[in-house]
N, C-alpha and C positions, 0 to 999 in steps of 0.2 A: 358361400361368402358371408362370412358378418358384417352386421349392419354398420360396425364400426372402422369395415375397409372403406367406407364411403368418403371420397377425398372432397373437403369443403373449401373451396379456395376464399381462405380469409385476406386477401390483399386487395377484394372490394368492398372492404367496411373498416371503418378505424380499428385497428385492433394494436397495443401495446408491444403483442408480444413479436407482429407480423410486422410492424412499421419501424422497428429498429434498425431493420436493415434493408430499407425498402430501395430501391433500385441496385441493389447488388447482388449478388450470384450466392447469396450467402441463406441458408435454411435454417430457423432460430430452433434451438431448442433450448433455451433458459427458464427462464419465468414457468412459476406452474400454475399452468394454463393448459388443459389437453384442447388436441385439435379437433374433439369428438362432438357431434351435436347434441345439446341435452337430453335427457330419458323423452318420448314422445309425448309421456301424460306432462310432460312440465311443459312443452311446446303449444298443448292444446289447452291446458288451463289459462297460459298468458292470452292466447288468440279470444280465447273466450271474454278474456278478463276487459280485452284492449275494444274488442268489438261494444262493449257495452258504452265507450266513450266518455265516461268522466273518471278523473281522476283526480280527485279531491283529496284534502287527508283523510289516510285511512290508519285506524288500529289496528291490530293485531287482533284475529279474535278466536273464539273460543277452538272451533276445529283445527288450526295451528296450534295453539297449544295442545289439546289432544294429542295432535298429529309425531311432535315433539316427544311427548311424554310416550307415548307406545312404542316409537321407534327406540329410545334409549330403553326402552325393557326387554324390547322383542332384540333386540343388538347385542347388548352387553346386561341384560337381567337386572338393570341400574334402575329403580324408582325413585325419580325425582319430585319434584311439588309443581304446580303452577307458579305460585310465587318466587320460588328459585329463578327464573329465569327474567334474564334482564336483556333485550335485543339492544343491539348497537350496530353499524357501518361495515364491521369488521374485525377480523381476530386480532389485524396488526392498533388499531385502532383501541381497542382490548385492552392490548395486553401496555399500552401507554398510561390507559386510565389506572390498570393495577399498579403498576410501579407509581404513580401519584398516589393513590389511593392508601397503600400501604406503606407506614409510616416506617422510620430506619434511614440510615446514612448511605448504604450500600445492598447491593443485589448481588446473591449467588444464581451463579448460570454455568452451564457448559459450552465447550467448542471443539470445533468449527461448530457454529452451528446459525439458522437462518440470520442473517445479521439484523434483523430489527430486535434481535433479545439480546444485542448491544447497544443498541439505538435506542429503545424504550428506555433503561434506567439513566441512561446518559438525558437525555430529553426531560427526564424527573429531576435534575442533579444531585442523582444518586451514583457512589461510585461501581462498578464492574468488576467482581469476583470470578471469574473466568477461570475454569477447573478443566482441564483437556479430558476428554476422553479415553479410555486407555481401550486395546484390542485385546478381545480376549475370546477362544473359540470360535475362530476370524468374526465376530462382529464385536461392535461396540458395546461396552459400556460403562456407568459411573467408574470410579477413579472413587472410593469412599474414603480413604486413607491421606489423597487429595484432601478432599472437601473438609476433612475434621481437621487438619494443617492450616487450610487457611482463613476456616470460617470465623467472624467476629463479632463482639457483640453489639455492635448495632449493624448486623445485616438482619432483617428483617423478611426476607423475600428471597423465594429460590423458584426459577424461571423454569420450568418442565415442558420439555419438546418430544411429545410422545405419542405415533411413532415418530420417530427422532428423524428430521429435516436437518441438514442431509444424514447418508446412511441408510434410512428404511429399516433403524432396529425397531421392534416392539419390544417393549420391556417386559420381564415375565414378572410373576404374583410374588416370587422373591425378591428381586431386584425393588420393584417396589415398597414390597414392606420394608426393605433398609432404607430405602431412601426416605420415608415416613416418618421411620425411625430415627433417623439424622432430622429430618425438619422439627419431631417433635422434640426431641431432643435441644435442639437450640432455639423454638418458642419462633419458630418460623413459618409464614403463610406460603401458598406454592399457587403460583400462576401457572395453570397446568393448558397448555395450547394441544387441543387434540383433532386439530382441523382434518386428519389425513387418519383417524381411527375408522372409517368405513373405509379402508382400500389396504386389508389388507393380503397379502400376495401366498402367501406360505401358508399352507392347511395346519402347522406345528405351530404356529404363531395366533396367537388372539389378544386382541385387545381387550386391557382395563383399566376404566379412568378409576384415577390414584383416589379420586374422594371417595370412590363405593365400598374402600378398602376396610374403612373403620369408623364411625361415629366420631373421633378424634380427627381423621384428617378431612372430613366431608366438612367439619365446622371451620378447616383452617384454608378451604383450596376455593380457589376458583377458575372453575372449568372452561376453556373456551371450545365452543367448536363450530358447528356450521356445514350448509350443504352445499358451498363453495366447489370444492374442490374435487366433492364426491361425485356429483351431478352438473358440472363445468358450468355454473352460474357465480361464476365468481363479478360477472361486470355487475349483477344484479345488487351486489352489498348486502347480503342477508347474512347475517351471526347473531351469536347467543352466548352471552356468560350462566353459567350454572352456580349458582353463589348459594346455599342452605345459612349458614350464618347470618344472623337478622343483621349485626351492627356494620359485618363486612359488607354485606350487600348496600347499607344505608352509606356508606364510607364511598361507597365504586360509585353509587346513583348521584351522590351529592360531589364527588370529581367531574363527571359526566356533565352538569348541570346542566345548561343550555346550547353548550358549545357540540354535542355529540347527539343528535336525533337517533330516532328507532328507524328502523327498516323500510324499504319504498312499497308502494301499495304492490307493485310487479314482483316485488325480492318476497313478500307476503304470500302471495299467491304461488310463486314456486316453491317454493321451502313446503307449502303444504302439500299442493301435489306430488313433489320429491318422495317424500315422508311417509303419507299415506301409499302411493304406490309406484312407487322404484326400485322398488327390491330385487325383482327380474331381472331388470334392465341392469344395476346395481350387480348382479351376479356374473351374470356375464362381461361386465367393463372389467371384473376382476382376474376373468379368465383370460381376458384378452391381454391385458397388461403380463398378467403371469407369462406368454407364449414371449412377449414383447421384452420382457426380461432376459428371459433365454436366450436372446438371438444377442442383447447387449454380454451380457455373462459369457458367451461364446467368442463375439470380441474381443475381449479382452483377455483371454482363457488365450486366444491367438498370438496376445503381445503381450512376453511375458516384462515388460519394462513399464504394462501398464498392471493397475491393481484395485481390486473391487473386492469387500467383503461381504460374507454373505445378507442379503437384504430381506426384510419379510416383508415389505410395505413399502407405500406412496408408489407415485409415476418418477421418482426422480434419483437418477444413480451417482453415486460420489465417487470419480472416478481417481483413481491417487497416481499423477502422472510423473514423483518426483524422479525419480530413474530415469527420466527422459533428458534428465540436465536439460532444460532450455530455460531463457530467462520467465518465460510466461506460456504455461501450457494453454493456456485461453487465448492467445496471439496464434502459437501454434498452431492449432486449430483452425483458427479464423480467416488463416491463409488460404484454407484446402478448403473453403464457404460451410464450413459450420463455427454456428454461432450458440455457445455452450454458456452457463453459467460461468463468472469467473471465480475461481473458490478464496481470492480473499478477501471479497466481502464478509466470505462466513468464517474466515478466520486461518485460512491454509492455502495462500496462494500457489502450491505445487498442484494443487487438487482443482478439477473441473465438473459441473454438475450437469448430468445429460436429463433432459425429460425426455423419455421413453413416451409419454403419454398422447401417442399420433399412430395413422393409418402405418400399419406395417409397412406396406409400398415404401415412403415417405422415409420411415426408420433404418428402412436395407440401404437409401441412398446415402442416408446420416452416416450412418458406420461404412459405407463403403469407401465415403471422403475422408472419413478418421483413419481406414486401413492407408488410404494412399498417401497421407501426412506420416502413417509408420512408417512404409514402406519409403518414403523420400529420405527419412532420415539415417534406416540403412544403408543408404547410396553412398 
């Protein structure tokens, strides 16, 4: 048995993703947020941390950074600086300050895709460039043919979701260099949100953030990421922009001002035990997601009116239910008590986002309520 069949019953503690549907018959799988307990060494560092009893401000200090800087080498062969890195609240948080930060009328982005990379440039009043994705060797990706159609010259900003929320594409070292290509091409900076690059599922598949790519794009991107997602410390608020640019980074700091603090002394203290040692722990939440995949991809393999392409990353599957004709595949669902992403916030209300990222137990029941909303509407 893995440690990560261990079922936590989160409906005795406030939890967002567990109090949506709190007295009803209904099992969330939206919000990503895994149901899994964090790595050990991050449980025993807080304990340690809490036992000492004051909690004053605290800085960031030296062994996080370390911590940081090794795991982006030993991960992705990426050498970054100390000074590069700018802590903030949050990726979504992030990725609001860059769209202020970086100047221009308008933001290119793709879709469906998480809907705060509609939210942020709209929040900056900047306008929304919105370039769809196209399907191609059943996964996603850019539309470049798009993107030179519509881009203009005062966009300034093109919003990078990589692995790509929703879908689970990793983008490969081609794909990227066009896209580099195209940003340097039009004198364009790149919000690169990589919160979900340590999970990823496919041994064919490897993540690389777009700034290690060239001297050229490491001076124009800024990196978001964080052990949020990777290590289910997300209530903790601990992220990080990777910024190498002196004057971009002084542009993000001085958006930032006083309105956005750094990191809490507890989101401090996991992020380094994370980092320094997770890895193991880290391996296997991959392996297990991977099995957890499976059993979703088999789902829907079952019903052929539903459609998944193929995914190499995240806990969270984009399920494409338009075949189904109903007015709201998210309703549908929600009848038969599960409680799915609805996909048009991210931009394709036929579509629903499942997180897979829970005890398998838990997951068999998920898709079993999903078979019997299929199987109802054969009737």
């Amino acid at each position: 048995m893995s440690s990560f069949d261990e079922i936590v019953d989160r409906t005795q503690t406030p939890s967002e993703k567990w109090d949506k549907y709190k007295g009803k018959d209904v099992i969330p799988t939206w919000v990503a947020d895994m149901d899994f307990k964090s790595p050990p060494c991050v449980i025993e560092a807080l304990q340690k941390r809490v036992r000492e009893g004051v909690f004053g401000y605290t800085a960031v200090d030296d062994e996080t950074y370390d911590a940081i800087l090794a795991f982006m080498k030993r991960h992705y062969n990426w050498e970054i600086q100390k000074e590069w890195l700018v802590f903030t609240h949050g990726v979504v948080s992030s990725m609001n300050i860059a769209c202020m930060a970086v100047e221009g009328e308008s933001v290119m982005t793709t879709t469906p895709i998480y809907p705060h990379f509609i939210k942020a440039p709209k929040h900056a009043g900047r306008e929304v460039i919105a370039i769809k994705m196209k399907e191609e060797n059943k996964r996603w990706t850019f539309d470049f043919e798009a993107m030179e159609a519509h881009i203009t010259p005062t966009c300034k900003l093109f919003m990078l979701c990589n692995p790509y929320n929703p879908a689970g594409t990793v983008f490969t070292c081609k794909e990227l260099e066009q896209l580099g290509a195209f940003c340097l091409k039009h004198n364009l900076s790149i919000c690169s949100d990589e919160i979900h690059a340590d999970l990823i599922l496919n041994d064919t598949a490897k993540h690389i953030p777009i700034a290690s790519l060239s001297p050229a794009l490491q001076e124009c991107t800024i990196t978001l990421m964080a052990p949020s997602k990777t290590f289910n410390i997300a209530g903790l608020q601990a992220s990080f922009a990777i910024i190498p640019n002196t004057s971009l980074r002084k542009r993000f700091k001085e958006t930032m001002g006083s309105m956005v603090g750094g990191i809490n002394l507890l989101g401090i203290i996991a992020m380094k035990a994370a980092y320094l040692e997770g890895d193991a722990w880290l391996a296997d939440l991959r392996l297990y997601l991977a099995e957890n995949l499976k059993l979703v991809q088999a789902f829907v393999a079952k019903n052929p009116k539903l459609k998944l392409l193929n995914q190499e990353a995240t806990f969270l599957a984009w399920i494409d239910a338009s075949a189904l004709h109903v007015k709201s595949p998210y309703d549908f669902f929600l009848e038969f008590g599960v409680g799915l992403s609805d996909g048009e916030g991210f931009g394709d209300k036929n579509c629903v986002r499942l997180n897979f990222g829970t005890q398998r137990t838990l997951l068999k029941e998920i898709l079993e309520r999903m078979q019997k909303a299929m199987d109802n509407l054969k009737i």
